[in-house]
N, C-alpha and C positions, 0 to 999 in steps of 0.2 A: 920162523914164521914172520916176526914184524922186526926182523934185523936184515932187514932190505934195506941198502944204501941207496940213501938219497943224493938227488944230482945237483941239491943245493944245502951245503954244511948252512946250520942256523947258529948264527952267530946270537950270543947274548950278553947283554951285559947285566951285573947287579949291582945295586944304590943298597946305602944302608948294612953293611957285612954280608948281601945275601936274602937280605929278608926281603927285598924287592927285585924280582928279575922281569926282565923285557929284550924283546927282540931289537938289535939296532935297527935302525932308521923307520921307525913309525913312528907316525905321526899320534895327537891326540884325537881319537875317535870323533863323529861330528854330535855324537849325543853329549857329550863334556862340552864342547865347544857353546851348544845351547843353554845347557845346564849352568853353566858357571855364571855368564850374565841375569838368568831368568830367578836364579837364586840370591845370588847376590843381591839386588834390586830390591827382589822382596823383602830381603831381611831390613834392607836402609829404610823403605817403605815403612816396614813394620815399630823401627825405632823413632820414625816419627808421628805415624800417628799414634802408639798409644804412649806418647813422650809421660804423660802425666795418668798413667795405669786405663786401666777399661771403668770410667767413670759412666758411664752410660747402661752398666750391665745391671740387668733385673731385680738382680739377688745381693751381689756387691759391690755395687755400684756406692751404695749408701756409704759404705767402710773405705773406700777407696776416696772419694772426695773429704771424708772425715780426717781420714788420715793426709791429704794433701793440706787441706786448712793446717795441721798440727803443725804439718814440717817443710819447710823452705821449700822449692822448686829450684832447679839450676836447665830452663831451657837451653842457656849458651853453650852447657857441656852438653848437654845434648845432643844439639848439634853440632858442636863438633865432633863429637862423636859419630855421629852419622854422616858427617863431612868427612872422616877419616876411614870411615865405612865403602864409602862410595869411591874413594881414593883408591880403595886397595879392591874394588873391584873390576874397576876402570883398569889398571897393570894387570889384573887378572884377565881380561874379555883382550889385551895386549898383547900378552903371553902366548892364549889360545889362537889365536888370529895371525897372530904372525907367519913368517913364513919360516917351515922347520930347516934347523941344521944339524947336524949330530958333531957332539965335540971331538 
């Protein structure tokens, strides 16, 4: 019944022993290709503004500045941290963008 030959054999290849198979020569979907900048972004976004906790929040806000007075700040790792963040998103939005080849 569904052992009808097809007139085009599907080649696959697998990454990982197996545990990941994909058809050759596709490309990455254009929902990843959005995803991966719009994400990315966010998360840099996100480590920098609440670099020093959610000081501003209703309930703990009060414990959150209490505890920043207690203990050092290290903005410069921060960002670099976030600088390293943005780094490896940027090769990522590289990655997606580029134009495909298959090895």
């Amino acid at each position: 019944m569904s052992d009808q030959p097809t007139d085009k054999p599907t080649e696959l290849k697998d990454y990982a022993d197996g545990w990941i198979t994909e058809r050759k020569h596709t490309d990455i979907p254009p929902f990843l290709k959005f995803a991966y900048p719009v994400i990315g972004l966010f998360c840099v976004g996100y480590l920098i503004v609440f670099m020093d906790g959610e000081v501003n929040h209703s309930e703990r806000g009060v414990l959150v500045r209490k505890f920043n007075e207690m203990t050092a700040t290290a903005p410069g790792v921060m960002y670099l941290v976030a600088g390293l963040g943005l780094i490896y998103v940027l090769a990522t939005i590289i990655f997606a963008v580029r134009k495909f080849k298959e090895d």
